[in-house]
C-alpha positions in Angstrom: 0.0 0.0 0.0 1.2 3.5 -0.7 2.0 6.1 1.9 -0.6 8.4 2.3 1.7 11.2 3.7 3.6 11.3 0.1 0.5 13.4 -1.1 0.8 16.0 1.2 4.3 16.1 1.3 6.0 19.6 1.5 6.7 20.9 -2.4 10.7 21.6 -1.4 10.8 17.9 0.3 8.9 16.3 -3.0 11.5 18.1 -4.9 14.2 16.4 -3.4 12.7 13.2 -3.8 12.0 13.7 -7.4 16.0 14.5 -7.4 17.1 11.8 -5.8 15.0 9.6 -8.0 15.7 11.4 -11.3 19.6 10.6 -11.1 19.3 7.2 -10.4 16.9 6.4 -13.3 18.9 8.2 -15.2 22.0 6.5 -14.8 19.9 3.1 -14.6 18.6 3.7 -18.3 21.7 5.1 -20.1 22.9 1.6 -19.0 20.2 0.1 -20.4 18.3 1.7 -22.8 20.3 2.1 -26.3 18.6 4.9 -27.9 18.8 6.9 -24.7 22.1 6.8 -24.4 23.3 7.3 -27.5 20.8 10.6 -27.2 22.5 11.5 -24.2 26.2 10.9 -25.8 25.2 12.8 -29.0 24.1 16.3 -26.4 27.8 15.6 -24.9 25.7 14.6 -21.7 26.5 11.7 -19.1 24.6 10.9 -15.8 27.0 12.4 -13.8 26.0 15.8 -15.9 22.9 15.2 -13.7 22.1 16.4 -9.9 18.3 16.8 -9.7 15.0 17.7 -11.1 16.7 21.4 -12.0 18.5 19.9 -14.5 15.7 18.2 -16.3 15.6 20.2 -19.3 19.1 19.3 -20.4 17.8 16.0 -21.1 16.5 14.5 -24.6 13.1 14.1 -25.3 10.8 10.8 -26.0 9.1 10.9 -28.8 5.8 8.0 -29.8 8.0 7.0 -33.0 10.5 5.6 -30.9 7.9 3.3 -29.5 7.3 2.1 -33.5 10.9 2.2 -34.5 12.1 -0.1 -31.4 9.0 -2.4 -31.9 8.2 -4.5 -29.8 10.6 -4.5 -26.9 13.8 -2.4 -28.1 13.4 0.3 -25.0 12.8 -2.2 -22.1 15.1 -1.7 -19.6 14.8 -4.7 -18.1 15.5 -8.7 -19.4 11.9 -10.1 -20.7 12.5 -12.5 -17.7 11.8 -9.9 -15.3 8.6 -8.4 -17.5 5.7 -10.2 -16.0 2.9 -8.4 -18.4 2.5 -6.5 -21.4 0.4 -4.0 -22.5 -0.4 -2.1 -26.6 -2.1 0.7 -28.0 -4.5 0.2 -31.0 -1.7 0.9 -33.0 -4.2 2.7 -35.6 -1.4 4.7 -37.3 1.3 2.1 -37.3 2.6 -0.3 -35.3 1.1 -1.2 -32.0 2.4 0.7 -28.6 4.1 -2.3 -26.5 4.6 -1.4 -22.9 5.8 -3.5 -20.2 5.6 -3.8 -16.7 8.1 -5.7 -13.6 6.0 -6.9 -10.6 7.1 -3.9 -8.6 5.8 -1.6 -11.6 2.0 -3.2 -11.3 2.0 -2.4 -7.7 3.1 1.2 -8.4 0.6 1.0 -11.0 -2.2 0.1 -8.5 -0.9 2.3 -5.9 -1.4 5.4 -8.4 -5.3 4.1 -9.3 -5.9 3.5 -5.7 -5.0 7.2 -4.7 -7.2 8.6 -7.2 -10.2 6.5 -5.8 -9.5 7.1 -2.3 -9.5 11.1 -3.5 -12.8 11.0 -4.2 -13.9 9.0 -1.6 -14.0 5.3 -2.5 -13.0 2.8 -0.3 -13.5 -1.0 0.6 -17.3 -0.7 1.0 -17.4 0.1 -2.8 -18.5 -1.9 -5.5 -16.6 -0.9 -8.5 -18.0 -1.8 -12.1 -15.0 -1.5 -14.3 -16.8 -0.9 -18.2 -13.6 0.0 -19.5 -11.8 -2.6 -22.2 -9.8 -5.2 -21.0 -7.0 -6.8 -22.7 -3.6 -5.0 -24.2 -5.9 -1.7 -23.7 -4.3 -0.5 -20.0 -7.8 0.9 -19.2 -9.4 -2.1 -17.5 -6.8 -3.9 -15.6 -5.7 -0.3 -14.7 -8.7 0.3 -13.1 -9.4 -3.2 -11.6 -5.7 -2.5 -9.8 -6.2 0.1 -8.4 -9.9 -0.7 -7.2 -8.7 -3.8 -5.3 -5.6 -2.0 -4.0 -8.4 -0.2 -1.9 -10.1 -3.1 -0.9 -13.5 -2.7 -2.7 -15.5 -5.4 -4.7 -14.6 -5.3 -8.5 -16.9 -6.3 -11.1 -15.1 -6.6 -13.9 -17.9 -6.4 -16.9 -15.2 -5.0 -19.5 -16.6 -3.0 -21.9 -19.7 -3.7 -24.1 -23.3 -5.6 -24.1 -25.0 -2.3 -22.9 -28.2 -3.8 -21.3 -26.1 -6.3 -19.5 -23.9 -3.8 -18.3 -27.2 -2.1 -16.6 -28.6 -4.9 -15.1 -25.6 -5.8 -14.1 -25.5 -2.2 -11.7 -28.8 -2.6 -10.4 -28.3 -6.6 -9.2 -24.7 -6.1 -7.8 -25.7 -2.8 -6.3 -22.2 -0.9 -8.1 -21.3 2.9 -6.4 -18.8 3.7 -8.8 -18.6 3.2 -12.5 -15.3 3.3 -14.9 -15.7 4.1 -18.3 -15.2 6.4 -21.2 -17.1 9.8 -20.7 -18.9 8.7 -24.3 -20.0 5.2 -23.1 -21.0 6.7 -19.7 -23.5 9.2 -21.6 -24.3 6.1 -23.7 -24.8 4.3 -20.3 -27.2 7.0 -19.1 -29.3 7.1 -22.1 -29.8 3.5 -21.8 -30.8 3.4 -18.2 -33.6 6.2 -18.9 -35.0 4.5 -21.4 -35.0 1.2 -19.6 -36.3 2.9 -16.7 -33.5 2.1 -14.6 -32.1 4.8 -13.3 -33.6 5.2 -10.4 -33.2 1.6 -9.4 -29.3 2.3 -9.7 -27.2 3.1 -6.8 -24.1 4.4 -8.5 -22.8 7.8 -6.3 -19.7 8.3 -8.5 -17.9 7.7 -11.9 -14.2 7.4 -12.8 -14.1 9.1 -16.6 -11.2 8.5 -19.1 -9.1 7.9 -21.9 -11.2 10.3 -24.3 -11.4 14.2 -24.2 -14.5 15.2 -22.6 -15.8 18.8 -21.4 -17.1 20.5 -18.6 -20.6 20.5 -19.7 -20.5 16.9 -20.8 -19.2 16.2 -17.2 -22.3 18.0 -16.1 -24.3 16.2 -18.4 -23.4 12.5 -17.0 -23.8 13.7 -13.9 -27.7 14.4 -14.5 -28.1 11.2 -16.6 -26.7 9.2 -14.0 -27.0 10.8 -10.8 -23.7 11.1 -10.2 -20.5 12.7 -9.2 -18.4 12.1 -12.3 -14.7 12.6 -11.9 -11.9 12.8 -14.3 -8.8 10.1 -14.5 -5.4 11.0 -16.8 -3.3 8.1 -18.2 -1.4 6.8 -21.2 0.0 3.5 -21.7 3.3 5.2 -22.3 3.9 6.5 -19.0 1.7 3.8 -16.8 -1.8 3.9 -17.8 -4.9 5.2 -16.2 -4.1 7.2 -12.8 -1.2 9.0 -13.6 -3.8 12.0 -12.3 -6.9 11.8 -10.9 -9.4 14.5 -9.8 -10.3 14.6 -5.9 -13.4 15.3 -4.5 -13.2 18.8 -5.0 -13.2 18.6 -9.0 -10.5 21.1 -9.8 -7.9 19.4 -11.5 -6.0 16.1 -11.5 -3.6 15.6 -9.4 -0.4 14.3 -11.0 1.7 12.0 -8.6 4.8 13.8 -8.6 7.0 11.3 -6.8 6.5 8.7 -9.7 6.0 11.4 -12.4 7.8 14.7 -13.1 5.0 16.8 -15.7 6.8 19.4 -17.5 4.6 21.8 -19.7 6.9 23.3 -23.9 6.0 25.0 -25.9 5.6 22.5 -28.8 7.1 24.2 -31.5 10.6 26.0 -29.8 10.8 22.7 -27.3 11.2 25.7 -24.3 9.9 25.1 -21.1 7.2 27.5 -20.2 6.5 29.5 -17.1 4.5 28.2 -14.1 0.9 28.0 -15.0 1.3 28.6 -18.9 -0.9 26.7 -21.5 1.3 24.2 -24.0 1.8 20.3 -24.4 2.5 18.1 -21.5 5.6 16.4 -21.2 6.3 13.6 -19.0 9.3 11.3 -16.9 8.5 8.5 -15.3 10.8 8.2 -11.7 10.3 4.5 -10.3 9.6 2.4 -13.6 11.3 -0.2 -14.1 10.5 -2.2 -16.8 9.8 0.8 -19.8 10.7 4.0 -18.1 11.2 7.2 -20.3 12.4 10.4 -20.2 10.7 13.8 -21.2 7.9 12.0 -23.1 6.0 14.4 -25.3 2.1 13.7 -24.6 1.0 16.2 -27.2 -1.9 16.9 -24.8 -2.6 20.5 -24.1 -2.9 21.7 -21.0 -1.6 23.6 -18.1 -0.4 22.8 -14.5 -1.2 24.5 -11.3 0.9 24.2 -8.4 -1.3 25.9 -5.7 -2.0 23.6 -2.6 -5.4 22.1 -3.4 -8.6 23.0 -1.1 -8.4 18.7 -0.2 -4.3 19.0 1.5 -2.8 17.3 -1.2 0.4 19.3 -2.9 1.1 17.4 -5.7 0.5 19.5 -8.9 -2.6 19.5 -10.5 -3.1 19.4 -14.3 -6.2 21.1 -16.0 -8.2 19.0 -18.1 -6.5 18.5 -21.5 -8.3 21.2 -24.1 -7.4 18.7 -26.5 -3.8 17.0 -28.4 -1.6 18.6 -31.1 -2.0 16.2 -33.1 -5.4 16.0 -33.2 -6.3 19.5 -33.8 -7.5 20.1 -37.4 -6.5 22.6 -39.3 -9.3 23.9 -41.5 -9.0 26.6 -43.6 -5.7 28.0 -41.6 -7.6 27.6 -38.4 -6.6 25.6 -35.4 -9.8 23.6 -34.3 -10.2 21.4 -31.2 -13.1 18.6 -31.1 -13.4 19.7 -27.8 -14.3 23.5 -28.8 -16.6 22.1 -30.9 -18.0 19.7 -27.7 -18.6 22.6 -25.7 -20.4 24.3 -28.0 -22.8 22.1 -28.7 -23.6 21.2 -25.2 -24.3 24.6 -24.6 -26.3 24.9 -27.3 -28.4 21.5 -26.3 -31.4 23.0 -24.6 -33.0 19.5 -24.9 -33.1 20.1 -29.0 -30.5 18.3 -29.8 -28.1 15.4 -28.0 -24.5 15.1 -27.0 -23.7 13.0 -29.9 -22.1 14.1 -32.8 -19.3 13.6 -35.6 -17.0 15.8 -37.3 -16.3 15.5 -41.4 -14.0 17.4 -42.7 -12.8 17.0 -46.5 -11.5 18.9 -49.5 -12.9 19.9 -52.6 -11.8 22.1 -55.4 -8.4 22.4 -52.7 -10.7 24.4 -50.1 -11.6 22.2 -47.1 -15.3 21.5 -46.4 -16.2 21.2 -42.5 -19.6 19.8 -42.0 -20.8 18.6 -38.4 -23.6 16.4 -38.0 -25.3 16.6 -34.6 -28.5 14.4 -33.5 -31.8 16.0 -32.7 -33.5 15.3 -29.8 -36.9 13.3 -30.2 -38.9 16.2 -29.7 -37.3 18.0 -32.1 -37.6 15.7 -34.7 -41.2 15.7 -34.1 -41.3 19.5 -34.6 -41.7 21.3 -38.1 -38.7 21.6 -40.9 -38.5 25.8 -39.9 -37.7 25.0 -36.3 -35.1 22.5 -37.6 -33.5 25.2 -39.1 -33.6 27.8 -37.3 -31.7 25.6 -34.3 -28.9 25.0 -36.9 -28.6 28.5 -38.0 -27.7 29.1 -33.9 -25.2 26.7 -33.8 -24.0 27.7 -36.8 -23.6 31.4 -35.7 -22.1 30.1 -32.1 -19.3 27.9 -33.9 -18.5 31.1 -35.6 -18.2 32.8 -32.6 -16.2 30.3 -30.8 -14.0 28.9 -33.9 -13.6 32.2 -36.4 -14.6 29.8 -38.9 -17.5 28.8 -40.4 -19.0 25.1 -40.6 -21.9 24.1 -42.1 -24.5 22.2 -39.3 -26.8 19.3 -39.9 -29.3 18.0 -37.2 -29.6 14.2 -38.1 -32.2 12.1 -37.3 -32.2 10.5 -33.9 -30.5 7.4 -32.5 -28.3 7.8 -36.7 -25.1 8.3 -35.2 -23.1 5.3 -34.3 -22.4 4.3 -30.6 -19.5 3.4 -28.8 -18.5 1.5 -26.3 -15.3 2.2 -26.1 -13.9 5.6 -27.2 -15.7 7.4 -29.4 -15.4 8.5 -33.1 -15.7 11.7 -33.4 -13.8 13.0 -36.4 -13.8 11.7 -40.0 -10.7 13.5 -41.8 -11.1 12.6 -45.1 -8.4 14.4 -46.2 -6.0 11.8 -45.0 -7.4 9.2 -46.7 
């Protein structure tokens, strides 16, 4: 079990922790990682060129390529004998992700998940339904680590089978639910019109591994009846529960003993100033089997190192406002999905839902943006001018928001695919 008086640590005596840490794994992987020490010879750096967490930002970065080009196990830095599980992205743009993990690494693992439960008030008497994916994806063993680190019941559904999933709540009686944020609005959807909601006894929900906003937050929380909380991960750095919101809401806390979060500016590589916006960068401090250094996230974000309102000192990072290398460019214009998100949730009044998809293409060499959002029932019902006129405000809202114009279609109900996993939300047809 983790010590809880690591997350209320002092900042000067985490720092020197982090230091101490830092210099060991650094000398540990330019001993055993290849690429990072030939990196580090190439800079005219060697560990003893490092003394603590100040000297960071002389180090190279880690980059997801180097995942692909050392496929499958190049940048282990342990023998496979000593790997006791592996896990892999999707691998939708290449080759698959392949992390690995030593025993001790799956109990830091838990430990990090557990923290982030017991934040928000979870504890043995819980019965945790874990609905994320299980398999390579980190998302459900993550979670089912972390939830028995704690000491509460898991019941591992895995993701999928929708009315099962529901029944499932209401007969094992589950408090908190982990999911995607898309499959938890699914979730509630489901339960209304099963008329189960009020027969479930959920209080809270752990939300990950897609971008989700504020007012979809709010949303799930309605749906469900809920207090839904936000959980950071990637397999690259450890999975789900490398942050974790507490009960207060106000940004994940990032374990800073096992994690140093560093926030560039992604195009001049700088580091920027406490509390700027710009991608996240992360090193991992105690892993053993796949550590890395300065890995760039792409996420965008910023950190805030104020003491949070719950005692805990460890940085908090603000929810990601999306990744740069996600964000479309249309037109010149940088656009997020989750600007578009927030626009539309605002927008909902109970006309239209919270599902949607983006399609962007090119024709005549001018891109075309066109966003198809579903109507609510009611509004389908209603006559072809109200129709209209709903999508002539959103219309004029994205304008306002994006300084661009896209060209709205409410769809039919229930038309736009599902997911059960993470959602779809952006058809580039440019790439194809």
């Amino acid at each position: 079990m983790w010590q809880p008086e690591i997350e209320t640590m002092p900042r000067e005596k985490l720092k020197e922790l982090q230091s101490e840490r830092l210099v060991k794994q650094v000398k540990r992987m330019y001993e055993r990682v290849e690429l990072f020490r030939k990196r580090m010879d190439k800079m005219g750096l060697t560990p003893d060129d490092i003394h603590g967490v100040d000297d960071l930002s002389k180090l190279p970065f880690s980059y997801k390529k180097d995942l692909r080009d050392y496929y499958p196990y190049g940048l282990f830095a342990e023998p496979m004998k000593n790997i006791v599980r592996v896990h892999a992205s999707s691998g939708t743009t290449g080759k698959k992700i392949v992390v690995g993990y030593t025993k001790k690494d799956l109990v830091d693992w838990g430990n990090c998940v557990a923290r982030m439960f017991t934040a928000i008030g979870a504890d043995a008497n819980d019965f945790v339904q874990i609905s994320y994916g299980y398999g390579l994806f980190t998302g459900g063993l993550g979670a089912h680590n972390g939830a028995e680190t704690i000491g509460a019941t898991v019941i591992p559904t895995s993701a999928g089978n929708t009315a099962n999933q529901l029944q499932t709540m209401v007969d094992f009686g589950s408090t908190v639910l982990c999911c995607t944020p898309s499959y938890a609005m699914y979730l509630g959807e489901a339960a209304e019109e099963a008329g189960l909601t009020d027969k479930l006894k959920l209080k809270s929900g752990v939300f990950g591994a897609e971008p989700w906003s504020e007012d979809m937050r709010r949303n799930i929380e309605k749906k469900l009846h809920i207090k839904a909380y936000d959980i950071y991960g990637l397999s690259e750095i450890m999975g789900p529960g490398v942050a974790g919101e507490c009960e207060y809401q106000c940004g994940m806390h990032v374990w800073e003993d096992m994690f140093i979060p560093e926030i560039i500016d992604p195009d001049t590589l700088e580091v920027l100033p406490e509390g700027s916006t710009g991608e996240l960068v992360f090193t991992t401090l105690t892993k053993e089997g796949f550590p890395l250094i300065r890995y760039r996230t792409r996420d965008i974000c910023s950190l805030n190192y104020e003491k949070c309102k719950c005692g805990r000192t460890h940085v908090r990072m603000n929810k990601p406002q999306g990744r740069s290398d996600d964000m479309l460019i249309i037109r010149g214009v940088n656009v997020f999905p989750s600007q578009i998100e927030e626009v539309l949730l605002k927008a909902s009044g109970g006309n239209i839902t919270p599902n949607y998809q983006i399609i962007v293409d090119r024709v005549n060499n001018t891109d075309t943006f066109d966003i198809n959002v579903e109507m609510s029932a009611a509004l389908f019902a209603d006559d072809v001018k109200s129709i209209e006129k709903i999508e002539r405000s959103i219309t004029a809202m994205l304008r306002d928001t994006l300084g661009i114009g896209a060209k709205v279609h409410l769809v039919n109900p229930k038309s736009i695919e599902r997911s059960e996993g993470k959602a779809k939300r952006v058809i580039d047809k440019r790439k194809v």
